[in-house]
Every structure is written in C-alpha cells, then in structure tokens.
N, C-alpha and C positions, 0 to 999 in steps of 0.2 A: 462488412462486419464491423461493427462497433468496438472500440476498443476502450478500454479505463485499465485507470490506476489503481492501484490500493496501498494502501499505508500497513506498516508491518502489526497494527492494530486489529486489521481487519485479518491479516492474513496466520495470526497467531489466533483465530477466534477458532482457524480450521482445525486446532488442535487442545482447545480451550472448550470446555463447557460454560461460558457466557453469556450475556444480553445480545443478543444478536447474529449469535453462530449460526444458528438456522440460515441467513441469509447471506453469511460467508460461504456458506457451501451450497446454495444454489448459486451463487457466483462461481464460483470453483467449478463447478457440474455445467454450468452454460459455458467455461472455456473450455471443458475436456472433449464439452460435446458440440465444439467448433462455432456458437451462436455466438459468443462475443474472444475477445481477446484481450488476456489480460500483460499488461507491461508493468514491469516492478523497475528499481533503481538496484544495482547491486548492492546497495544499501542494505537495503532488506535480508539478505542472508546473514550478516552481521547483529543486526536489530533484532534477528528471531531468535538469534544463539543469545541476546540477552534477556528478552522477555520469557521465554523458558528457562534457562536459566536460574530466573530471579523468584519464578512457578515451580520451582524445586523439579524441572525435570532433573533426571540424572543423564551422563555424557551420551552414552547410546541413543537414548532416548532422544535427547537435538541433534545425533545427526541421525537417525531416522527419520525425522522432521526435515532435515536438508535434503534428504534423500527423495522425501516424500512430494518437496516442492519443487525439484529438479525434475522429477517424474511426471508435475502436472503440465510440463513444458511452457509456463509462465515466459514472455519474453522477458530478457533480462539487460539491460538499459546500462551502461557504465558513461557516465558522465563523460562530455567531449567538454574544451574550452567555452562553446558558445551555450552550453547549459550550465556550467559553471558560473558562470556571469551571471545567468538568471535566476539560478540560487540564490547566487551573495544578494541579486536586486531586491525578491522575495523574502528573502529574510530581514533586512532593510527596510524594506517600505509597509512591512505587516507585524513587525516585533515578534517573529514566529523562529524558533531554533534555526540552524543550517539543514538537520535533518528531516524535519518537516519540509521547509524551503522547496528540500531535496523530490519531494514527490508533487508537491504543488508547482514546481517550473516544469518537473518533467510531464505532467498531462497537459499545460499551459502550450509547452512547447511542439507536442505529436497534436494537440488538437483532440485531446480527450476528456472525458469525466474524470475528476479524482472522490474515489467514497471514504471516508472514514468514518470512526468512531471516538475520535478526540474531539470534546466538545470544548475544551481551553481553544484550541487552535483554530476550531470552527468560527467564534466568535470574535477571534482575530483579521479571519480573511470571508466576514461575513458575505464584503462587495463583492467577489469572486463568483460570480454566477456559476462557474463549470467545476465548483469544491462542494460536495455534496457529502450529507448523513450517508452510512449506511444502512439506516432505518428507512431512508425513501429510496434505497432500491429498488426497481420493478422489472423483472423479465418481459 
C-alpha cells in the first residue's frame, strides 16, 4: 500500500471549499477505502485549529473537524530525536519554516510522497523529487 504525507494545506482543503478540494477528498476516500495510507505529523492537529480558525470557523466547528480527522484514522506521526534532527537539517538547507520542514522530513524519512498545495515552499524544495503539487495527484 502506498503511503504519503499531506500538509495541513491540503488537509483543511477537506473542510474548505477551494482549488483543489476535489482531490483532497479522493485522497481522503483512497485512505478510508484502504488503497493508500495516509501519515500526518502531530502537527497537523494544531495547524488545522489555526487555519480554521483564521476561516472564521467557530470552536464547535474545529473540533468537529478534529473529530472528523481522528475518524478518518490518518496515521499520526509524533516526532522522535532522529526526525527532529531532520527537520532542523530541512529547514536549514531549503529556507523553508520548521513547520513545513516538519512534514517534508517526515515522508523523506517513512520513504514516502509528500502533496501539497503551498507553492512558496514548493519552489524552495524544487530538487526534492518525492515533494509533490497536489494538483498532480493521481489514483
């Protein structure tokens, strides 16, 4: 089974009507429906309560949304020392946030796709063959 990353970009799109949501939620639907697997950073939970948030959901509202992503049984990834390290290197050697870092070490490091929809960051870690749009997603 194939496994990827997503950035809390992609995974606020599940609750977003944006450019791209269509293809956040046949991602969402290929893990519920066991074809891929997707792995987050525990990051993510924190990053959604601010991108909603900042989309005027009101309190209920994000944690239905936590609720809702605890439901879709996402693995959920809490940084050890040796990923840590490859954050700080990530953020470092690409001029890209900690948080970003945070999701580009951790598919670097399981050996997986990372999709987003941040194009500042995309074109930071262009050489990154396995940091992918999530516009060229394909089932």
């Amino acid at each position: 089974m194939d496994q990827i990353v997503l950035d809390t970009n992609v995974i606020a799109k599940l609750f977003l009507k944006e450019e791209w949501s269509d293809i956040a939620l046949k991602i969402k639907d290929a893990h519920v429906d066991g074809k891929i697997e997707v792995t987050l950073p525990s990051l993510t939970r924190y990053e959604l309560i601010n991108v909603l948030k900042y989309k005027s959901f009101e309190k209920e509202e994000v944690r239905e949304a936590l609720e809702v992503i605890s439901d879709y049984a996402f693995s959920m990834i809490e940084p050890d020392d040796i990923l840590v390290n490859k954050i700080v290197d990530f953020s470092a050697d690409y001029d890209i946030s900690g948080y970003a870092a945070t999701y580009v070490a951790l598919a670097n490091h399981i050996g997986a796709l990372f999709y987003t929809a941040d194009d500042k960051m995309l074109r930071k870690v262009k050489k990154l063959d396995f940091v992918k749009h999530l516009s060229g997603y394909h089932i």
